[in-house]
DOVEXRO-713399 format. One record per residue: x, y, z of N, C-alpha, C in turn. Coordinates in steps of 0.1 Angstrom, whole numbers, plus 5000, padded with zeros to 4 digits. Example, Ala and Ser with C-alpha at 12.3 -4.5 7.8 and 13.67 -1.06 7.14 Angstrom:
<midrens>
513249435078512349555078513249675078
512849785071513749895071512950005079
</midrens>
This chain:
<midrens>
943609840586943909910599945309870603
945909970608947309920615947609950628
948809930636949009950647948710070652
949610150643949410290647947910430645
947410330639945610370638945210340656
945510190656944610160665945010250679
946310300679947010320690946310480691
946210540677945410680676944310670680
943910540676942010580681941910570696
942810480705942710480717943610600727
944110660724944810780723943410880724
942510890712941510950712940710900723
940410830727939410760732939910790744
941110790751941510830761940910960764
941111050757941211160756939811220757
939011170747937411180748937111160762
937611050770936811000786937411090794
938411130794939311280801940111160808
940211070801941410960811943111070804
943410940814945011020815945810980798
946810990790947210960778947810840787
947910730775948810630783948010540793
946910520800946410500807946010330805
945610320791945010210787946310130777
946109970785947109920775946809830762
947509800751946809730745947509630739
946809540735947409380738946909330726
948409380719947909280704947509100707
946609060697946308930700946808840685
947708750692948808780682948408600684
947308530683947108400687946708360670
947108260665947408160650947708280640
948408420646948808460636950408420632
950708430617952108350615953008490625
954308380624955408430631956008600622
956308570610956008680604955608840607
954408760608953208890613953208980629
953808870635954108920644955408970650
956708930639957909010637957609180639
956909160624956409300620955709370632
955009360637954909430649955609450661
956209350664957409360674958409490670
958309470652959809590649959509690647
957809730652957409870650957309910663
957609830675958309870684957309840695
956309770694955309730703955509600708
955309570722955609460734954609430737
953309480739952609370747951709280739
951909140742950809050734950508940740
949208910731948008840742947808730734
948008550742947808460733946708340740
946108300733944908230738945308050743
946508010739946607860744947907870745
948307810758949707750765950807740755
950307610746951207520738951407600724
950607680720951307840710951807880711
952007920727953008040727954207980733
954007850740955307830740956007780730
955607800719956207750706956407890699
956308010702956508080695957708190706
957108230714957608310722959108330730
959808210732960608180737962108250727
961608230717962308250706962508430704
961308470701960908620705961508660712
961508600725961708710739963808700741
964308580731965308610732965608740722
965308770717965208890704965009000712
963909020718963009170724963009090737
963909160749964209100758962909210767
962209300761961409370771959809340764
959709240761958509190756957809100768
956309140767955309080777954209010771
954008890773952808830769952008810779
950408790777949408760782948708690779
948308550787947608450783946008530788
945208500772943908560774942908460769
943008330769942208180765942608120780
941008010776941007960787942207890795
942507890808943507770812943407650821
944007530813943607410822944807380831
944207310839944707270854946207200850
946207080842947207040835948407150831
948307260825948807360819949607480830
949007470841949807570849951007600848
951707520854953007490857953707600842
953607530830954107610817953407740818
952407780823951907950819952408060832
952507970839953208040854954408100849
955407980842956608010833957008130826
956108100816956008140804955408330799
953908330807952808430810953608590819
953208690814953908810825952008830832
950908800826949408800832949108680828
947808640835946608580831945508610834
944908590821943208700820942208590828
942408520828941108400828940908320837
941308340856941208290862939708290866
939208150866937508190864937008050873
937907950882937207880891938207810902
937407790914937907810925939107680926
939307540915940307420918941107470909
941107580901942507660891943007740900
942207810908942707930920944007840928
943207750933943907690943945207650935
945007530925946107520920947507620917
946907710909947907840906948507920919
947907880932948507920945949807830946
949207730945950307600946951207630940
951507630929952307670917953207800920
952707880923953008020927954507970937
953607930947954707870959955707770956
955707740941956607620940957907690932
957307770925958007870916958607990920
958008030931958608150933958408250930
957608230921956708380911955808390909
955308490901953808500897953008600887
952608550878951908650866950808710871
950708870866950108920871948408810872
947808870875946008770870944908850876
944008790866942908870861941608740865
940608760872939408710874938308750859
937908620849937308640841935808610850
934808680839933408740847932608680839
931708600836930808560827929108650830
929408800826928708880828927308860817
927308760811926208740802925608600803
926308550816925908420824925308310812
926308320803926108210788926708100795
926208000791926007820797927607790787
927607860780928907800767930407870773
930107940780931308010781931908040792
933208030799933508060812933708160816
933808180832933708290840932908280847
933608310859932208360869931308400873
929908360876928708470874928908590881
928008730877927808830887928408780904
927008660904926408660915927608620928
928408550920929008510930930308570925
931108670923932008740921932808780933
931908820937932308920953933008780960
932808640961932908550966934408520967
934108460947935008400943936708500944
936308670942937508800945938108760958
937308720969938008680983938508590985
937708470978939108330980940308360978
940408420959941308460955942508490964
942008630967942708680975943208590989
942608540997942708481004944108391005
943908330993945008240988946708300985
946608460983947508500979947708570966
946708530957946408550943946608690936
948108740933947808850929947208930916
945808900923944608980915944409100910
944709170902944909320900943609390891
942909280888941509310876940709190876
939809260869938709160866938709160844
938309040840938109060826936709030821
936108990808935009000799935308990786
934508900780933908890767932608900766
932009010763930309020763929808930753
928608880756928108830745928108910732
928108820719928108860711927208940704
925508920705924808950707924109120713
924909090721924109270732925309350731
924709480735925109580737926809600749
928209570741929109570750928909630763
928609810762928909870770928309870786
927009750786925909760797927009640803
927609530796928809430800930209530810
930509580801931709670807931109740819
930609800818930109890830929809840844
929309700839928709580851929809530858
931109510847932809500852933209590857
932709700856933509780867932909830881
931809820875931009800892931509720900
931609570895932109440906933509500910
934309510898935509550901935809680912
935309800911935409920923934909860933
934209790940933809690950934309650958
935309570948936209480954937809560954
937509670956939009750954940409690941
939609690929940509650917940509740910
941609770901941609890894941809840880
942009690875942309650867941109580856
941009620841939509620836940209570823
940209430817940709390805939509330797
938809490791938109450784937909550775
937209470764937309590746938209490736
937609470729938009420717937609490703
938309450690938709470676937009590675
935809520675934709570680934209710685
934709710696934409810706935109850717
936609850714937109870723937510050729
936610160721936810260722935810300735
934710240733933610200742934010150759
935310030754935209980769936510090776
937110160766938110310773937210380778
936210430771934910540779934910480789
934610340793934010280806935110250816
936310280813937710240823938210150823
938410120806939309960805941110030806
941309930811942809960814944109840804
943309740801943409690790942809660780
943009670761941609670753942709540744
942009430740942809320737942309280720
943609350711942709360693943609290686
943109220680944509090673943709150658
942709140651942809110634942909250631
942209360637942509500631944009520633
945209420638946309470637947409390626
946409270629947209170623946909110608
945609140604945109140596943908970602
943608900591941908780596943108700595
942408650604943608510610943308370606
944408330596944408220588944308070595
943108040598943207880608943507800598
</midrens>
Protein backbone atom coordinates (compact mmCIF):
# COMPACT_ATOMS: atom_id res chain seq x y z
CA UNK A 1 0.00 0.00 0.00
CA UNK A 2 1.15 3.55 -0.45
CA UNK A 3 0.41 7.02 0.36
CA UNK A 4 -1.33 7.77 -2.44
CA UNK A 5 -3.70 4.58 -2.24
CA UNK A 6 -4.46 5.43 1.16
CA UNK A 7 -5.24 9.07 0.31
CA UNK A 8 -7.63 7.52 -2.60
CA UNK A 9 -9.34 5.32 -0.44
CA UNK A 10 -10.14 8.21 1.96
CA UNK A 11 -11.04 10.49 -0.86
CA UNK A 12 -13.52 7.63 -1.57
CA UNK A 13 -14.68 7.26 1.70
CA UNK A 14 -15.21 10.85 1.87
CA UNK A 15 -17.16 10.77 -0.92
CA UNK A 16 -19.24 7.52 -0.13
CA UNK A 17 -20.44 9.53 3.43
CA UNK A 18 -21.37 12.66 1.14
CA UNK A 19 -18.63 14.39 3.41
CA UNK A 20 -16.93 17.29 1.91
CA UNK A 21 -13.39 16.20 -0.25
CA UNK A 22 -10.65 17.26 1.97
CA UNK A 23 -12.60 17.09 5.07
CA UNK A 24 -10.66 14.23 6.85
CA UNK A 25 -7.02 14.52 7.79
CA UNK A 26 -4.52 11.97 7.78
CA UNK A 27 -1.69 11.46 9.99
CA UNK A 28 0.91 9.27 8.86
CA UNK A 29 2.25 7.38 11.97
CA UNK A 30 5.60 7.72 11.41
CA UNK A 31 6.63 6.37 15.16
CA UNK A 32 10.09 3.65 15.13
CA UNK A 33 9.89 4.07 11.51
CA UNK A 34 13.62 4.77 10.15
CA UNK A 35 14.41 8.34 9.24
CA UNK A 36 14.60 7.29 5.66
CA UNK A 37 11.18 6.17 5.46
CA UNK A 38 9.96 9.03 6.54
CA UNK A 39 12.12 11.35 4.04
CA UNK A 40 10.32 9.52 1.51
CA UNK A 41 7.13 10.57 2.47
CA UNK A 42 7.81 13.96 3.38
CA UNK A 43 9.20 14.30 -0.53
CA UNK A 44 5.96 12.98 -1.84
CA UNK A 45 4.76 16.04 -0.41
CA UNK A 46 2.80 15.01 2.68
CA UNK A 47 3.06 17.05 6.31
CA UNK A 48 1.18 15.72 8.72
CA UNK A 49 2.61 13.10 11.19
CA UNK A 50 1.70 11.41 14.27
CA UNK A 51 4.37 10.17 16.90
CA UNK A 52 3.75 8.12 19.90
CA UNK A 53 6.68 9.21 22.48
CA UNK A 54 8.21 12.72 23.33
CA UNK A 55 11.85 11.57 23.25
CA UNK A 56 11.43 10.15 19.33
CA UNK A 57 10.42 12.81 17.98
CA UNK A 58 12.43 15.08 19.56
CA UNK A 59 15.23 13.23 18.08
CA UNK A 60 13.93 13.12 14.86
CA UNK A 61 11.81 16.06 14.01
CA UNK A 62 13.74 19.05 14.75
CA UNK A 63 15.93 18.22 12.04
CA UNK A 64 12.88 17.65 9.62
CA UNK A 65 11.15 20.65 10.32
CA UNK A 66 14.28 22.62 9.48
CA UNK A 67 13.92 21.02 5.84
CA UNK A 68 9.90 21.17 5.43
CA UNK A 69 9.34 24.34 7.29
CA UNK A 70 5.34 23.64 6.90
CA UNK A 71 5.41 20.31 8.55
CA UNK A 72 3.02 19.34 11.63
CA UNK A 73 3.34 16.62 13.99
CA UNK A 74 1.06 15.07 16.47
CA UNK A 75 1.75 13.46 19.53
CA UNK A 76 -0.73 10.38 19.54
CA UNK A 77 0.93 8.06 22.65
CA UNK A 78 0.46 8.46 25.92
CA UNK A 79 1.89 11.60 27.83
CA UNK A 80 3.62 11.96 31.08
CA UNK A 81 3.55 14.73 33.44
CA UNK A 82 7.39 14.89 33.39
CA UNK A 83 7.24 15.36 29.49
CA UNK A 84 5.03 18.40 29.03
CA UNK A 85 7.19 21.14 28.97
CA UNK A 86 9.10 19.31 25.60
CA UNK A 87 5.61 18.25 23.79
CA UNK A 88 4.14 21.78 24.39
CA UNK A 89 7.42 22.68 22.36
CA UNK A 90 7.75 20.47 20.08
CA UNK A 91 3.67 18.96 19.24
CA UNK A 92 1.35 21.32 16.64
CA UNK A 93 -1.73 18.65 18.61
CA UNK A 94 -2.05 16.29 21.36
CA UNK A 95 -4.32 13.31 20.97
CA UNK A 96 -4.25 11.95 24.49
CA UNK A 97 -5.25 14.25 27.09
CA UNK A 98 -7.00 11.60 29.25
CA UNK A 99 -6.65 12.88 33.19
CA UNK A 100 -7.50 15.67 35.21
CA UNK A 101 -3.35 16.31 37.12
CA UNK A 102 -2.09 16.28 33.05
CA UNK A 103 -5.00 18.80 32.31
CA UNK A 104 -4.02 20.98 34.97
CA UNK A 105 -0.48 20.61 34.37
CA UNK A 106 -0.62 21.46 30.46
CA UNK A 107 -2.66 24.61 31.64
CA UNK A 108 0.29 25.54 33.64
CA UNK A 109 2.61 25.06 30.82
CA UNK A 110 0.44 26.71 28.38
CA UNK A 111 0.73 29.91 30.56
CA UNK A 112 4.33 29.61 30.89
CA UNK A 113 4.89 29.25 27.23
CA UNK A 114 2.75 31.21 25.72
CA UNK A 115 1.31 28.67 23.35
CA UNK A 116 -0.42 25.83 22.77
CA UNK A 117 -0.97 22.52 20.65
CA UNK A 118 -3.99 21.95 19.45
CA UNK A 119 -5.56 18.82 21.98
CA UNK A 120 -7.65 16.15 21.84
CA UNK A 121 -9.44 14.40 25.03
CA UNK A 122 -8.68 10.53 24.58
CA UNK A 123 -11.97 8.24 25.53
CA UNK A 124 -11.45 4.81 26.78
CA UNK A 125 -14.72 3.88 25.12
CA UNK A 126 -14.12 0.05 25.71
CA UNK A 127 -13.54 0.95 29.49
CA UNK A 128 -10.27 -1.63 29.24
CA UNK A 129 -8.46 -1.63 32.76
CA UNK A 130 -5.07 -1.73 30.37
CA UNK A 131 -5.51 1.20 28.63
CA UNK A 132 -5.99 5.02 29.05
CA UNK A 133 -8.73 7.40 28.62
CA UNK A 134 -11.51 8.49 30.00
CA UNK A 135 -14.59 6.45 30.65
CA UNK A 136 -17.98 7.29 28.83
CA UNK A 137 -19.23 7.93 32.07
CA UNK A 138 -17.45 10.66 33.06
CA UNK A 139 -16.60 12.48 29.77
CA UNK A 140 -19.05 15.17 29.90
CA UNK A 141 -17.13 15.96 33.24
CA UNK A 142 -13.78 15.64 32.51
CA UNK A 143 -14.78 18.11 28.54
CA UNK A 144 -15.63 20.90 31.31
CA UNK A 145 -12.71 20.97 33.55
CA UNK A 146 -10.86 21.03 30.46
CA UNK A 147 -12.32 23.70 29.22
CA UNK A 148 -12.59 25.40 32.31
CA UNK A 149 -8.94 25.61 32.56
CA UNK A 150 -8.56 27.06 29.13
CA UNK A 151 -7.69 23.87 27.32
CA UNK A 152 -7.99 24.30 23.77
CA UNK A 153 -9.97 21.28 23.18
CA UNK A 154 -11.08 20.88 19.64
CA UNK A 155 -11.87 16.82 19.60
CA UNK A 156 -12.19 13.86 21.33
CA UNK A 157 -10.01 10.58 20.28
CA UNK A 158 -10.10 6.41 20.49
CA UNK A 159 -8.53 3.23 20.11
CA UNK A 160 -11.29 0.67 20.12
CA UNK A 161 -10.63 -2.41 21.47
CA UNK A 162 -9.09 -4.73 19.50
CA UNK A 163 -11.44 -7.25 19.71
CA UNK A 164 -15.08 -5.54 18.80
CA UNK A 165 -16.60 -4.06 16.20
CA UNK A 166 -14.74 -0.36 15.57
CA UNK A 167 -17.66 1.33 14.34
CA UNK A 168 -20.20 0.91 17.60
CA UNK A 169 -16.59 2.70 19.36
CA UNK A 170 -16.58 5.53 16.79
CA UNK A 171 -20.07 6.31 16.75
CA UNK A 172 -20.14 6.45 20.77
CA UNK A 173 -17.19 9.24 19.99
CA UNK A 174 -19.23 11.17 18.34
CA UNK A 175 -22.11 11.20 20.28
CA UNK A 176 -19.96 12.43 23.48
CA UNK A 177 -18.30 14.68 21.13
CA UNK A 178 -21.73 16.57 19.45
CA UNK A 179 -22.65 17.00 23.18
CA UNK A 180 -20.15 18.69 24.19
CA UNK A 181 -20.06 21.05 21.11
CA UNK A 182 -16.58 19.41 19.42
CA UNK A 183 -16.20 18.91 15.99
CA UNK A 184 -13.01 17.18 16.32
CA UNK A 185 -12.97 13.02 15.87
CA UNK A 186 -9.32 11.39 15.72
CA UNK A 187 -10.19 8.17 15.14
CA UNK A 188 -9.59 5.16 12.29
CA UNK A 189 -6.64 3.43 11.93
CA UNK A 190 -4.45 1.11 9.15
CA UNK A 191 -7.73 -1.31 9.97
CA UNK A 192 -10.67 0.62 9.55
CA UNK A 193 -10.21 3.82 9.03
CA UNK A 194 -12.75 4.02 6.01
CA UNK A 195 -15.36 3.09 8.63
CA UNK A 196 -14.45 5.78 11.14
CA UNK A 197 -14.80 8.60 7.70
CA UNK A 198 -18.45 7.01 7.39
CA UNK A 199 -18.84 7.91 11.13
CA UNK A 200 -17.17 11.69 11.06
CA UNK A 201 -13.53 11.22 11.74
CA UNK A 202 -11.88 14.28 10.93
CA UNK A 203 -8.64 12.60 11.66
CA UNK A 204 -7.79 8.81 10.51
CA UNK A 205 -4.13 8.01 12.08
CA UNK A 206 -2.14 4.98 9.53
CA UNK A 207 1.54 4.43 10.00
CA UNK A 208 2.32 0.60 8.48
CA UNK A 209 -0.02 0.67 5.37
CA UNK A 210 2.20 3.79 4.56
CA UNK A 211 5.28 3.05 5.85
CA UNK A 212 5.51 -0.37 5.53
CA UNK A 213 5.74 -3.12 9.36
CA UNK A 214 7.66 -1.35 11.64
CA UNK A 215 11.04 -2.64 12.55
CA UNK A 216 11.35 -2.60 16.67
Amino acid sequence: MSLSEIKTRIRNAEELAGRQAGSVQLIAVSKVQPNARVQAVLEQGHRLFGENKVQEAQGKWPMFKEQFADVQVHLIGPLQTNKIKSAIELFDAIHTVDRPKLARKLATEIQAQGKSPDMFIQINTGEEPQKAGVSPADADTFIQECQDLDLPIIGLMVIPPVNEEPSLHFALLRKIAERNGLTGLSMGMSSDFERAVALGATHVRVGSAIFGERDY
